[in-house]
N, C-alpha and C positions, 0 to 999 in steps of 0.2 A: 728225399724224392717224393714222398707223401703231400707233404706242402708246396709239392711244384716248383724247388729249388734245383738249381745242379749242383753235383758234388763236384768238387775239384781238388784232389790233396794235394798240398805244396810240404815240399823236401826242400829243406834247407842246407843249402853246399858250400862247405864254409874251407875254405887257403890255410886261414889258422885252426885249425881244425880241434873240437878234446876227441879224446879215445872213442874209436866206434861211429864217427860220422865220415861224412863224404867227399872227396873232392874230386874234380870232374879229369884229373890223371890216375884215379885210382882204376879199377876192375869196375865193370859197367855191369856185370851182367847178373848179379845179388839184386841190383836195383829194379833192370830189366824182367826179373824173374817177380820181383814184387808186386812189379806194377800190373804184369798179366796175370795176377791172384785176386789183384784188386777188382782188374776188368773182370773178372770171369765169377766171383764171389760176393764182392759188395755192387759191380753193375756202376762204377764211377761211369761220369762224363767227364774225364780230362786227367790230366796231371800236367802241374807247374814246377819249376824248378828256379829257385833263389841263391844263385849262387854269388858271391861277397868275400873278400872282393874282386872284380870281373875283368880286369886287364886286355886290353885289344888281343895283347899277346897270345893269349887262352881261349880266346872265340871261334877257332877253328878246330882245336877238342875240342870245344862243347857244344857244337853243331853236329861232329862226330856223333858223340854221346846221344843226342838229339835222334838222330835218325836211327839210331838203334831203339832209341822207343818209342818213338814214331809207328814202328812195324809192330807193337806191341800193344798200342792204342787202340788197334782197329778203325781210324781215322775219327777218334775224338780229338779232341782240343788237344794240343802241347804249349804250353807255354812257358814262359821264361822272364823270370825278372831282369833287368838290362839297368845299369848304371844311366843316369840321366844327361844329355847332351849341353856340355857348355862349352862354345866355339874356342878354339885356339888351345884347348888342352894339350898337352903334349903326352904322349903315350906314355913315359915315365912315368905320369901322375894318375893314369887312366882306371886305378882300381874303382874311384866311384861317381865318376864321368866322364864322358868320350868328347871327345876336339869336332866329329863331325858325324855323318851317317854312314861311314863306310863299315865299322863292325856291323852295324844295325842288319846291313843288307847281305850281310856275311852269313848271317844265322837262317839259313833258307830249309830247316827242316823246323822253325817256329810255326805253328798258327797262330800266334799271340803275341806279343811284346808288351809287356808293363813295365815302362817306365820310370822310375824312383823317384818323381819328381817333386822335388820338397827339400826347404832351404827354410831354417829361421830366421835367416839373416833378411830375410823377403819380407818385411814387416808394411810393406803398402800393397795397396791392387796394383801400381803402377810398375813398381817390382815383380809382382807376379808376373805382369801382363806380358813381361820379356823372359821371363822364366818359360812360363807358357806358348809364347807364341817360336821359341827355338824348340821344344817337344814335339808342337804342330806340323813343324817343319820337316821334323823327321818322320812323322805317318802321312805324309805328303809323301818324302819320297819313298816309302816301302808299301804306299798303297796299291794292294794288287796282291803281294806279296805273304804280308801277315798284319793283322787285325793289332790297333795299339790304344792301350790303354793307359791315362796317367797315374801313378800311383801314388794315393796319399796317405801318410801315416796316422795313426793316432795312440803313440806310445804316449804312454803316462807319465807327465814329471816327476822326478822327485820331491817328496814337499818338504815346501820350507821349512827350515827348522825356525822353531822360537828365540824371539832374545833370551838373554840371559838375564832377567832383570838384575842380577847383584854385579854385573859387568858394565862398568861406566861405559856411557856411551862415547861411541868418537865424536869431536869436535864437526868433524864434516860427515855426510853419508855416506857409505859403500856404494857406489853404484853397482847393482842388482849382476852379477855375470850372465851372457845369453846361454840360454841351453844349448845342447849341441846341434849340429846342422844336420842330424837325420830324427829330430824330433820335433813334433808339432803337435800340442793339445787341441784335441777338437773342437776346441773356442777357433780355431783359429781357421777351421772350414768354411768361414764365412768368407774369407778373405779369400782363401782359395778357391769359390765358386762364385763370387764375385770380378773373378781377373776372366774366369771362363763365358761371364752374363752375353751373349750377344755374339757370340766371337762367328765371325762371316764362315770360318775354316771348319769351324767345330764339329759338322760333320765327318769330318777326319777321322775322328776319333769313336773307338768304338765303347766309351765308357771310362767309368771313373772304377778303379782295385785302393776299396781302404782297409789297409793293415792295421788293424787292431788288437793289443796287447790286454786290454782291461777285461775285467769281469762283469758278466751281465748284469750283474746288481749295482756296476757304478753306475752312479747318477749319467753320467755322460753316454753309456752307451742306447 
């Protein structure tokens, strides 16, 4: 607050859950109870909630959930991380993308929506640029509603391991495996703010949430 930051804590709401965290079927009101110690002790602006993974199915708990602490915020920010929109999903699959914007518009006790939007398999701007332009599409239709944000990661690869030099090499290369599709090194922000350069819509949007895993002293952050 000193540097003219907002605070915002994010709780992490995890299905597969280990001992001692949250899921949005569980008892609300520990959470509830936290949150108005925070507002009233530490003076936050907001609280978000990442819950993983988000199934259509489950979006009407957790709008429940939602408006219980909502009343507890004193009307700061609530927001929510939200699995990212790829057309034709079918609800079966929908733990970490939704088929259209109707959960989206389900969640009507958000002020927020952040997006998970990020895909390694998206290795052009022109890939992005339809990645991007289906997210747009959804703060199009919730505009009015709640404030959407895309959200980009920047978890840290694992690094590679060295050859083994006393291990014959193979006759042909490995070709390299792609990392997984909720991980993106911040090399690769370039790409994703390039798919954004210009975009007619982009007022839509009310900013970019990047998730960052690293330590202040990597080079990268």
């Amino acid at each position: 607050h000193a540097e003219g930051f907002k605070v915002i804590p994010w709780l992490s709401v995890k299905r597969h859950k280990p001992e001692g965290s949250f899921w949005i079927y569980d008892n609300w009101a520990p959470v509830v109870k936290t949150v108005k110690a925070f507002v009233k002790e530490l003076e936050i602006d907001g609280f978000q909630l990442d819950p993983e993974p988000l199934n259509v199915v489950d979006v009407p708990a957790l709008n429940q959930g939602l408006g219980w602490l909502k009343r507890s915020l004193g009307g700061r920010e609530l927001g929510v991380a939200t699995p990212k929109v790829v057309p034709g999903t079918p609800d079966i699959e929908s733990g970490y993308q939704w088929g259209d914007g109707t959960p989206f518009a389900q969640l009507t006790n958000a002020d927020a929506l952040y997006l998970m939007t990020y895909d390694t398999r998206c290795q052009t701007p022109q890939e992005y640029a339809k990645l991007r332009d289906d997210q747009i599409a959804i703060a199009r239709e919730v505009c009015g509603q709640a404030r959407v944000y895309l959200g980009m990661p920047s978890y840290p690869l694992e690094p590679v391991k060295k050859p083994d030099p006393k291990k014959k090499k193979p006759k042909k290369a490995a070709t390299p495996p792609r990392p997984p599709a909720h991980v993106m090194p911040p090399e690769e922000g370039r790409t994703f703010a390039r798919a954004l350069l210009r975009h007619k819509d982009l007022g839509m949007l009310s900013g970019i949430a990047i998730y960052d895993l690293e330590e202040p002293e990597d080079k990268n952050w």
